[in-house]
N, C-alpha and C positions, 0 to 999 in steps of 0.2 A: 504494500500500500504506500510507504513512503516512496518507494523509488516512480510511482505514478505522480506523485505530489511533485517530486522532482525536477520529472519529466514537464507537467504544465506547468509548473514556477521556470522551467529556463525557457519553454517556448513563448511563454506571457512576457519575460525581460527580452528574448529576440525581437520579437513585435515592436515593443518599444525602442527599441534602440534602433530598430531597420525604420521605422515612422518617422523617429527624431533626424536621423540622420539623413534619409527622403527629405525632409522637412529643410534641414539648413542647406544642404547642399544644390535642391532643385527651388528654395523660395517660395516652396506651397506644399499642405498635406494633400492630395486627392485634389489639389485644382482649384479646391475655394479660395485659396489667397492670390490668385491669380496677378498679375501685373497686366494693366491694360497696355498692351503695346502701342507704339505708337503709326497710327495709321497715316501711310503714303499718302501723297496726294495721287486722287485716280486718274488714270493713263486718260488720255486725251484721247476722245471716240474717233478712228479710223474712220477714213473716208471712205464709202460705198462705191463702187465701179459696176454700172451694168451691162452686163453681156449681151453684144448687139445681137448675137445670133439665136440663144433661145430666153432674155430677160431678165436672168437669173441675175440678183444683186449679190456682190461680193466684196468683201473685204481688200486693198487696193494690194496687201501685202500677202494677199493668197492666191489673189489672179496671176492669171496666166498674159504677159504682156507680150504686144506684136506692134511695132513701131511698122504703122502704116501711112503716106501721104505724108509725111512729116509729123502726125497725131498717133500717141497710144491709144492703143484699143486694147480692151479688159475682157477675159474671158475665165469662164468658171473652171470646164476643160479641155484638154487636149485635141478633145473631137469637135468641140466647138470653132475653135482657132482653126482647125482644120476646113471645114466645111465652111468659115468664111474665108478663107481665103481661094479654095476652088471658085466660089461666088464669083470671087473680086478680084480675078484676074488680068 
């Protein structure tokens, strides 16, 4: 019986001491003393580019660019690009 009593008196002081030490070394138990970080300012909304050949709006840094006429033109994808340019030959 004592060696049971033992047994839960050193895994009750593990706890504590794994909690404590969680505690100083990460600056929260479980999360509740959280530090609010400090928030970015947010990314500046990307400009939309629409694909002449099926409408599709796109992100300017995702499209697919074709310098035509001296004018970029934006495309969603590959087959897009493709098929205007048979067009616009």
């Amino acid at each position: 019986m004592i060696f049971i009593i033992r047994i839960v008196r050193f895994l009750i002081i593990a706890a504590v001491v794994y909690f404590l030490v969680r505690l100083l070394w990460k600056g929260d138990l479980f999360g509740f003393l959280k530090k609010e970080k400090k928030s970015k300012s947010p990314k500046p909304l990307e400009e939309m580019k629409k694909d002449p050949v099926c409408g599709t709006y796109i992100p300017e840094s995702q499209a697919i660019k074709l310098n035509w006429k001296k004018e970029n033109v934006y495309f969603c994808s590959e087959e897009c690009k493709q098929k205007f340019q048979k067009l616009h030959r």
